[in-house]
Each structure stands twice: as structure tokens, then as C-alpha cells.
C-alpha positions in Angstrom: 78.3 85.0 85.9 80.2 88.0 87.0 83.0 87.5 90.0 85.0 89.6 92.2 88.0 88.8 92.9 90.4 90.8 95.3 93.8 90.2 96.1 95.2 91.6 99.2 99.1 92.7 99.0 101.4 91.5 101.5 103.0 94.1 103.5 106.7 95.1 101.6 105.6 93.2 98.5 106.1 96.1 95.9 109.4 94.9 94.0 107.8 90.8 94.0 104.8 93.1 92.4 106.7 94.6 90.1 108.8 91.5 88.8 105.6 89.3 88.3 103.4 91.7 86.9 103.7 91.2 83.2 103.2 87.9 83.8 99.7 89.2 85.7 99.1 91.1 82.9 99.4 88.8 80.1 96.7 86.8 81.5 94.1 89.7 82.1 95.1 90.4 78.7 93.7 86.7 77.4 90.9 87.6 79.6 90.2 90.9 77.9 90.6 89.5 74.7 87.8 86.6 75.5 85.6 89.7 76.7 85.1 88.5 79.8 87.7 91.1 81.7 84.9 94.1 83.0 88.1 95.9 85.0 91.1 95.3 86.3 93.3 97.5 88.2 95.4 97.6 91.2 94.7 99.6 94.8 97.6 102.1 96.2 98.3 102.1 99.6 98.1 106.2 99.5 95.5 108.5 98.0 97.5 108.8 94.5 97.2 107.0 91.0 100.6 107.0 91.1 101.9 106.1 95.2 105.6 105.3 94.4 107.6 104.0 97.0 103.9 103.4 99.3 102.8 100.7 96.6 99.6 98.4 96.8 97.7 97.5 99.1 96.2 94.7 96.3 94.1 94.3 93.0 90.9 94.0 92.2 88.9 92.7 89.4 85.6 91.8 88.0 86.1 88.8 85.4 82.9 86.4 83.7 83.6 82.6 84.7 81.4 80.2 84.5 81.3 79.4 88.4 82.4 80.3 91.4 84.7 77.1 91.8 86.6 78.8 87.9 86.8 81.8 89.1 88.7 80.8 92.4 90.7 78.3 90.7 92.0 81.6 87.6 92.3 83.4 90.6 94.9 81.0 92.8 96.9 80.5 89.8 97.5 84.3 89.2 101.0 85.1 89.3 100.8 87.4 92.5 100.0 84.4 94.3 103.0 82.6 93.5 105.3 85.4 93.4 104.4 85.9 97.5 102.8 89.5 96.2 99.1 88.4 97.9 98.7 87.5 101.2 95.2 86.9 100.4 93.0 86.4 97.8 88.9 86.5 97.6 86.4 85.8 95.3 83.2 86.9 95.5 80.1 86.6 93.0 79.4 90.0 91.6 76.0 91.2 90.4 76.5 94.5 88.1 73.8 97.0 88.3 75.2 99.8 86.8 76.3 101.3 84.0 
């Protein structure tokens, strides 16, 4: 099944971003490469693809696990979370309808 999971960046976190995300990345990457990542990408705080200085406000993804108990789990051992980057993290189960 298909799973939301959005990470919510703690206020002044954009440098503990920075230093843990290829870390993050290498394990969407695995993900991507079992073909169960559908997308991945983080949230600016500002109207821009590119905020700078602003940063995130978090991350969100839709990933296939085989229940919501895995996907929680990936999700609390993401390197965000022990980098202090999230202040929060949820996981919801995700029902794509289109495309």
C-alpha cells in the first residue's frame, strides 16, 4: 500500500538539513531503485523552488510499504529525524487516484 509520510522542519533547521541530506537521499534512492519511491521532495518555507536563506518548512513523500507499522518505522529512522531537522513526522496511508 501507498503511504504518506510528511516531515515537518523544525524552526532554524536549514544547515542540520543540509549536512544530513545525502544521507536522506541515499535512502530514497534504495527506495527508488526498489520502485516503490512515487515522489519525494522537500517544502520551502517561501513561494520559490529555490527559497535560500528561508529553507523548509519539511518533506514529503509517497513511498509503497507493506503496512502502516513499515512505513512509520522507514520513516523514524530517516536521517532528518536524528539530525534534529524534523520536529515532527507523520504517516498517513495514501490512496492514489490520479494520474
Amino acid at each position: 500500500m501507498l503511504y504518506a509520510i510528511l516531515g515537518r522542519d523544525r524552526p532554524g533547521s536549514l544547515e542540520a538539513r543540509l549536512a544530513a541530506r545525502p544521507a536522506h537521499l541515499e535512502r530514497l534512492q534504495a527506495l527508488l531503485a526498489e520502485g516503490r519511491l512515487i515522489l519525494a521532495g522537500p517544502l520551502p518555507a517561501i513561494d520559490s523552488p529555490d527559497p535560500g536563506d528561508a529553507g523548509f518548512q519539511g518533506s514529503l513523500l509517497v513511498v509503497e510499504f507493506e503496512s502502516l507499522d513499515a512505513a512509520r518505522t522507514w520513516a523514524d529512522a530517516d536521517p532528518y529525524v536524528a539530525a534534529g531537522v524534523y520536529a515532527a513526522v507523520e504517516v498517513f496511508p495514501f490512496k492514489r487516484v490520479l494520474p
